[in-house]
C-alpha positions in Angstrom: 215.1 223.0 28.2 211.6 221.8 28.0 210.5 220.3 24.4 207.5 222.6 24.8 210.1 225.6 25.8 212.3 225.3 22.8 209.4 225.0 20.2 207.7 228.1 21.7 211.2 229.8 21.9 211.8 228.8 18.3 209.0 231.1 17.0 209.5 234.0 19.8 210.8 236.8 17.2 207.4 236.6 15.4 206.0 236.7 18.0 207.8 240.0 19.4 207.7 241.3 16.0 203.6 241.6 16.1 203.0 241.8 19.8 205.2 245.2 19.3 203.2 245.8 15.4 199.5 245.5 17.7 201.5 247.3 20.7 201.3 250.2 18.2 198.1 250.3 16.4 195.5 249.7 19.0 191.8 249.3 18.2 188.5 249.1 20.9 185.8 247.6 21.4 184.1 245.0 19.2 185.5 246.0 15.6 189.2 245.8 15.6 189.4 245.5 11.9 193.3 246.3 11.5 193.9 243.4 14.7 191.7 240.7 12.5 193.5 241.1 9.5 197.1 241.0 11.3 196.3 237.8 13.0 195.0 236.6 9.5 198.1 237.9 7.8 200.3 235.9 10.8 198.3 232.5 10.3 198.3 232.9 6.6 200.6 229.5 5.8 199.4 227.5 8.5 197.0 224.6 7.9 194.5 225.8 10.1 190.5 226.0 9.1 189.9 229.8 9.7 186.9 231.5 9.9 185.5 235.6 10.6 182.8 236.7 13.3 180.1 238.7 11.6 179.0 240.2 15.5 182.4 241.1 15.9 185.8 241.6 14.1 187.0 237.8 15.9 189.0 235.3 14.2 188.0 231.5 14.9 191.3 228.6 13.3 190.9 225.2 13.8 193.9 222.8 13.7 192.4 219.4 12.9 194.7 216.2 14.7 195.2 212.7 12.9 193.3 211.4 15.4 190.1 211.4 17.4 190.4 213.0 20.3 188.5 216.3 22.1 188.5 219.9 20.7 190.2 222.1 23.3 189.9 225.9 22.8 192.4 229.0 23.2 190.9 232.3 23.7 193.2 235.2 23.3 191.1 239.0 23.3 192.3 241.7 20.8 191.1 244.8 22.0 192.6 248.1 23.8 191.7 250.8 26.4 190.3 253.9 25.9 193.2 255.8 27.5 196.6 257.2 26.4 200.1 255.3 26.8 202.7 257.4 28.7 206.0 255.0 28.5 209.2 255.9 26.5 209.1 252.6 24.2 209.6 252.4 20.7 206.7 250.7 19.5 204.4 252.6 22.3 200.8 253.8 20.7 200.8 255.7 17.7 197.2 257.0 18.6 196.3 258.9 21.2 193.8 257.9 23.5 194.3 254.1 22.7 196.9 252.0 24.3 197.3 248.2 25.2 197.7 249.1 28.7 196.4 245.3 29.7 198.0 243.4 27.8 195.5 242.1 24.8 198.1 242.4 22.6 200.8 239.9 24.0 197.8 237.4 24.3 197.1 237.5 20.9 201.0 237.3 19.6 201.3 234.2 22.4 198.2 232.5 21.0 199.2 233.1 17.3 202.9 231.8 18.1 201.0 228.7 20.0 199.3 228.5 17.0 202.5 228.3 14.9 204.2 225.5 17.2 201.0 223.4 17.2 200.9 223.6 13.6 204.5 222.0 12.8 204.0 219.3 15.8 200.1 218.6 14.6 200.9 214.7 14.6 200.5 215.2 18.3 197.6 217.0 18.2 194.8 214.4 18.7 191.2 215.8 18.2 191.2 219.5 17.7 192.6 222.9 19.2 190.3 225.3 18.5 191.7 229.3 18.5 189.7 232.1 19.8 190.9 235.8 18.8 187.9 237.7 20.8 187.2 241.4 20.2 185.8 243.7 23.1 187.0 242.2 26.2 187.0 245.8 27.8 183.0 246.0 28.8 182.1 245.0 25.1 181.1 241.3 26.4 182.4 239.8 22.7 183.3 236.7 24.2 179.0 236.4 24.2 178.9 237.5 21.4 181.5 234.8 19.4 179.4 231.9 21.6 176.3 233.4 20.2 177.7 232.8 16.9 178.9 229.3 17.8 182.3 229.5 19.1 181.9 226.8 21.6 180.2 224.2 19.3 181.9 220.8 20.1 184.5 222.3 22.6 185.4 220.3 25.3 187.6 222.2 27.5 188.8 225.9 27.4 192.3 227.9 28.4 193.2 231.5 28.2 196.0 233.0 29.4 196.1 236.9 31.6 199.3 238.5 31.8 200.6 240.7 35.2 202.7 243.2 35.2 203.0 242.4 39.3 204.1 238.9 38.9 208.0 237.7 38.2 208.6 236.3 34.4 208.7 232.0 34.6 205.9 232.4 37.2 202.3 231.5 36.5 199.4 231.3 39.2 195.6 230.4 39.0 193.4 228.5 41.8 190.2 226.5 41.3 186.7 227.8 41.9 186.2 231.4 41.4 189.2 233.5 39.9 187.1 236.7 39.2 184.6 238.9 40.4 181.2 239.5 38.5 180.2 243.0 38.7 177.4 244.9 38.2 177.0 248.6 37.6 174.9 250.9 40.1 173.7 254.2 38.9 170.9 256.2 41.8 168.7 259.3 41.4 168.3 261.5 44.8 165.4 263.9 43.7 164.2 266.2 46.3 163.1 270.3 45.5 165.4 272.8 44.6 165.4 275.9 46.4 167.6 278.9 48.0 170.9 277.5 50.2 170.6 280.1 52.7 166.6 278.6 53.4 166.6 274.9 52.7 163.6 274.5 55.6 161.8 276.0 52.1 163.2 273.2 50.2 164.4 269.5 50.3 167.8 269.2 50.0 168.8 265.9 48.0 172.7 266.4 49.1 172.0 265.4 52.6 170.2 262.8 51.7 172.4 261.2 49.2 174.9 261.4 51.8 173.5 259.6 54.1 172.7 256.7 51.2 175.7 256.2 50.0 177.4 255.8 53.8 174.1 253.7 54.7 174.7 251.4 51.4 178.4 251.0 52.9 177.2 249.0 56.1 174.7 247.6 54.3 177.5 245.3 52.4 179.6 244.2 55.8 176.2 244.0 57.1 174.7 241.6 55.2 177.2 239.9 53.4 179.1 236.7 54.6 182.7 238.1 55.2 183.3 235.0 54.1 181.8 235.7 50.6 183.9 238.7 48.7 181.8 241.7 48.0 182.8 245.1 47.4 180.6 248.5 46.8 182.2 251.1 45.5 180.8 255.1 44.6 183.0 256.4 42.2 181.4 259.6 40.9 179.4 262.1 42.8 177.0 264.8 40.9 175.0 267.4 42.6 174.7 271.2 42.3 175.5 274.2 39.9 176.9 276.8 42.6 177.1 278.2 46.4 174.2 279.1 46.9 171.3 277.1 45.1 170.3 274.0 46.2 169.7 271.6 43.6 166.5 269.5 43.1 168.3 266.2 42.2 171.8 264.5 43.1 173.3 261.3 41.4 176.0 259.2 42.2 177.5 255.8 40.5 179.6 253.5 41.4 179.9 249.2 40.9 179.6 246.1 42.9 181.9 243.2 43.0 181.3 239.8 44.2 182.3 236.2 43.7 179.3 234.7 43.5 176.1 235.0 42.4 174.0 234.7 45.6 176.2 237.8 46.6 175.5 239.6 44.1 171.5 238.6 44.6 171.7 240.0 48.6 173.6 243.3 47.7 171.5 244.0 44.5 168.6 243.8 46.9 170.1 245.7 49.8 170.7 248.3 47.5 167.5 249.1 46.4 166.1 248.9 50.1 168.4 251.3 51.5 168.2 253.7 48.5 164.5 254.2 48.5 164.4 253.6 52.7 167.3 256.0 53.0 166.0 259.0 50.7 162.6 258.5 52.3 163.5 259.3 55.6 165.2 262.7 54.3 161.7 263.4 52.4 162.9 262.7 49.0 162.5 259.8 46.5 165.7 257.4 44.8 165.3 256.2 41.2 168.0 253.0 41.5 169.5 251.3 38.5 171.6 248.4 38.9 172.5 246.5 35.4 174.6 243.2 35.4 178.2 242.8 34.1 180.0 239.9 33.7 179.3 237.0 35.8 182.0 235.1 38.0 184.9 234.0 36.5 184.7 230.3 37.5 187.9 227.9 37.4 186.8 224.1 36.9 189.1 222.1 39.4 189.8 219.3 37.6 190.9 222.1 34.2 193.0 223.9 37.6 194.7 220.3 38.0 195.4 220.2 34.6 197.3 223.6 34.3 199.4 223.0 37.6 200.3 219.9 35.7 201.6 221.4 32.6 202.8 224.9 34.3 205.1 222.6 36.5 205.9 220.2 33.8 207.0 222.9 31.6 208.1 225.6 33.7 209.1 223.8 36.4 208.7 222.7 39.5 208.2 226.1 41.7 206.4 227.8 38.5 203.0 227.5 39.4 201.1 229.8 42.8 198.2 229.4 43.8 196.3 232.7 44.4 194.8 232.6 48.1 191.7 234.4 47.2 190.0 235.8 43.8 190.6 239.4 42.5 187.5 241.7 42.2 188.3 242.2 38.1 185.9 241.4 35.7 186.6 239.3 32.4 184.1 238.3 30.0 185.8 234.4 29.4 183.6 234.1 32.1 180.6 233.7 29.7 183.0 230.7 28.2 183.5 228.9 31.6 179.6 229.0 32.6 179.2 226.4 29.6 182.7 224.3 29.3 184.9 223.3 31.7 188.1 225.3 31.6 190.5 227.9 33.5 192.0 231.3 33.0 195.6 231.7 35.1 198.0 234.6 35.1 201.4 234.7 33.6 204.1 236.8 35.0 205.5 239.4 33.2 207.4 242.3 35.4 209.8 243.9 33.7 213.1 243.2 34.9 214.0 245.9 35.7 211.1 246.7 38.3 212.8 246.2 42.3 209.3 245.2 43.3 206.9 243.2 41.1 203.8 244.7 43.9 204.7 248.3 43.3 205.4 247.5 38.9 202.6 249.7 37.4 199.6 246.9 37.1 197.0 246.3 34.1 195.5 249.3 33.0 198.1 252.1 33.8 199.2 254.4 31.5 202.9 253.3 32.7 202.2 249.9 32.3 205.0 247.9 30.4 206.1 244.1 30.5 209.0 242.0 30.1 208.6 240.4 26.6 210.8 237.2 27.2 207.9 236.1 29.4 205.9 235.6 26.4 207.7 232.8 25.6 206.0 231.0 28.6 202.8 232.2 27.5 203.1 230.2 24.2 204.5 226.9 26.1 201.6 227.2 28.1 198.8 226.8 25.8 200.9 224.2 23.7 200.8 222.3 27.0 197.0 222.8 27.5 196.5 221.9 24.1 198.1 218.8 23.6 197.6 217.9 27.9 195.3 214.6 26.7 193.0 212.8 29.2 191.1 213.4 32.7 192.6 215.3 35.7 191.8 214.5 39.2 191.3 217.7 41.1 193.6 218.0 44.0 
């Protein structure tokens, strides 16, 4: 087995053992008090310079090398989803309406059992691994808020790890360029006058009209949008109307845009508010359109990419690593990382075994979701790798 392997599978039942104790006590958002001081209890020991966010619940640890060399960082998030778990487990959430259902909680026991194996083998170490235990990953952007607080002083390079519930265990995939969609949120007014439905001549109905925007905002994206340059638009709740017979004076509807790059994201955005307003116009009413930026792009660094498919196949194996043909339209907040250090986030296979069909496993974020624990042991060979993966990459 791989020297990287057996020290990561050397330290795998504490690992278990707190992946399953943050399994069932999740927290959300940017204070995850009970999370920060189980990661401090779990590095307690370890010679490792550790610090507390004052933005944030986060945990920073530095483990110092005998010799110069650069500081490489390790970002694992902490945080759960506002939803409730519905597996059978043991350990499944003892509080309703908050579950790990994407997987924070096995990145922080990987990155705390990395943290462990780097520790005993810290002769090899040369420069510094620094660890990054990040609060509010789930729209809370508290990977902004740990750089604002100086996170990425003196870092050189940057790794994180994203577990899938639809990928096989000893499999790990990533690609250079962009791995993740930046998204922003669209929120649009119809206001027309409210009157009688069985005499809407007397009115101005805003249902027609909001209609007709949000189908006319639908070509506007294959319209204007290099097919060759990911964007999605998507309406996800509709509002107008009390009852049969009155016609309202307003109708709103949300939804979000995804793209994989910013000058996307620019020609939607603007699209948007020209068809809104044009749109709403032309059916005698007026559109009050809000758009507000998420998280940008996540954006691989090819030569970082070179340097994972190096370690993934080095010690996983030659067929571990895939390369993903084309980005996902998620959203992840390392992002804010990767825009000022070169670095890469990959996925990390995890399907239960007992799923026939990694595609059809339930993914991130259902209340099903489960995954196979002995892939966790990868996880924690794979930053070890990262970490102590010295020198420059050529991107292939």
């Amino acid at each position: 087995m791989n020297g990287h392997l057996d020290a990561a599978q050397a330290v795998m039942d504490d690992v278990v053992a707190l992946r399953r104790d943050l399994h069932r006590h999740p927290e959300l958002g940017l204070d995850n008090p009970d999370t920060r001081d189980r990661i401090l209890a779990a590095l307690d020991g370890l010679p490792l310079e550790v610090s507390t966010g004052t933005g944030c619940t986060s945990v920073v640890a530095d483990l110092v090398g005998d010799e110069d060399g650069p500081t490489v960082l390790l970002r694992a998030d902490t945080d759960a989803l506002p939803m409730t778990e519905d597996t059978d487990v043991d350990f499944r959430s003892a509080i309703d309406g908050r579950a790990h259902a994407c997987g924070h909680d096995a990145h922080t026991a990987m990155l705390v059992g990395a943290a462990k194996v780097l520790s005993a083998r810290r002769d090899e170490v040369k420069g510094r691994v620094r660890f990054m235990f990040q609060p509010g990953e789930e729209g809370f952007a508290g990977a902004k808020v740990m750089i604002d607080e100086g996170v990425l002083d003196g870092v050189d390079r940057a790794f994180a790890l994203h577990v899938t519930t639809n990928q096989r265990i000893g499999i790990a995939s990533s690609r250079p360029g962009p791995l993740l969609a930046g998204d922003t949120s669209l929120s649009v007014t119809i206001r027309g006058r409210g009157g009688h439905a069985s005499a809407p001549y007397r009115a101005t109905d805003p249902i027609p009209a909001m209609a007709a925007t949000i189908s006319a905002l639908q070509t506007a994206v294959t319209r204007e949008v290099d097919v060759f340059n990911p964007a999605v638009l998507t309406i996800a709740h509709v509002v107008a109307g009390t009852t049969t017979n009155v016609i309202p004076e307003t109708a709103f509807f949300e939804g979000t845009i995804r793209c994989v790059s910013e000058s996307a994201r620019a020609i939607i955005k603007a699209a948007v508010e020209r068809t809104c307003r044009g749109v709403a116009e032309a059916h005698g009413c007026t559109a009050e359109v809000e758009m507000v930026d998420g998280y940008p792009v996540t954006m691989n660094d090819p030569g970082e990419d070179a340097r994972f498919v190096e370690v993934c196949r080095s010690t996983l194996g030659d067929d571990a690593h895939r390369v993903l043909p084309a980005p996902a339209m998620g959203g992840e907040d390392f992002s804010y990382v990767l825009q000022q250090v070169p670095g890469i986030m990959a996925n990390l296979g995890v399907c239960p075994l007992d799923e026939p069909d990694p595609r059809k496993a339930p993914g991130l974020h259902s209340n099903r979701m489960r995954l196979e624990e002995a892939g966790m042991v990868h996880g924690v060979a794979l930053h070890v790798g990262m970490a102590l993966h010295g020198g420059p990459v050529a991107a292939s």
